[in-house]
C-alpha positions as CSV (number, residue, x, y, z in Angstrom):
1,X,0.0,0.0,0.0
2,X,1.4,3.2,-0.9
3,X,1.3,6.4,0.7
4,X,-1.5,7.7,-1.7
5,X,-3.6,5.0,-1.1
6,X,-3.2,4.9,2.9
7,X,-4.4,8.9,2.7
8,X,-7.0,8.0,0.4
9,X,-8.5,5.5,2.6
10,X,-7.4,6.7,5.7
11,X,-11.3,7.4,7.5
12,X,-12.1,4.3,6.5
13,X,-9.0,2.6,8.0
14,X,-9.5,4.7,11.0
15,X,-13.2,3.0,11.6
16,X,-11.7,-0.4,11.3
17,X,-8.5,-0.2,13.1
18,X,-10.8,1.6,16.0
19,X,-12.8,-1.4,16.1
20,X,-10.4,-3.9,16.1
21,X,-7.7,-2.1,18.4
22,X,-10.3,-0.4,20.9
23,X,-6.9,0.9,23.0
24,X,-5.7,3.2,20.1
25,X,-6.9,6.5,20.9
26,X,-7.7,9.5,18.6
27,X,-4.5,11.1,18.9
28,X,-2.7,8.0,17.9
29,X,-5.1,7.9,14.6
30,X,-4.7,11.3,13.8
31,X,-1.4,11.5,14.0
32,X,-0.8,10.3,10.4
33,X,-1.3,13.9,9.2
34,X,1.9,14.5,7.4
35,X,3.7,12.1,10.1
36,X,3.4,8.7,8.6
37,X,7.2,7.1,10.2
38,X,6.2,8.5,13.7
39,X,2.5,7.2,13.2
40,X,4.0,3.8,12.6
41,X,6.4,3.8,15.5
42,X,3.1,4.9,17.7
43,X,1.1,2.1,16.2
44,X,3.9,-0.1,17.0
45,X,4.0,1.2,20.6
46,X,0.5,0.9,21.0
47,X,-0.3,-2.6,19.7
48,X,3.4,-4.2,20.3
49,X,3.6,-4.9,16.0
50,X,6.3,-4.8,13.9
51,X,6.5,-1.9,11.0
52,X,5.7,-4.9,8.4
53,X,3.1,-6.7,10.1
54,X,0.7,-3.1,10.5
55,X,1.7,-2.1,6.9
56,X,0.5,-6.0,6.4
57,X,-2.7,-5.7,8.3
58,X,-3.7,-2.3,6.7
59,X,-3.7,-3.7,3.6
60,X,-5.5,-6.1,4.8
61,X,-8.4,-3.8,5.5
């Protein structure tokens, strides 16, 4: 998934990944605005994933 795509889905992604990780918080999720390395490393920090395996599970989604 490309960066392109992750902005152009990103609501939708939000929704899920709310649903599915109900410990992320808002701030975590909106943090991709511009910041897409440091919203990885928080969604690593928050859900104890590897870089890879949350790129993996977004596209997933």
């Amino acid at each position: 998934m490309n960066k392109l795509q992750i902005k152009g889905s990103w609501n939708s992604m939000k929704g899920k990944l709310k649903q599915k990780y109900a410990n992320l918080t808002n701030d975590d999720l909106t943090y991709v605005e511009g910041k897409e390395d440091e919203l990885f490393g928080r969604l690593q920090k928050s859900l104890g994933k590897t870089k890879e395996q949350i790129q993996a599970e977004l596209a997933s989604l």
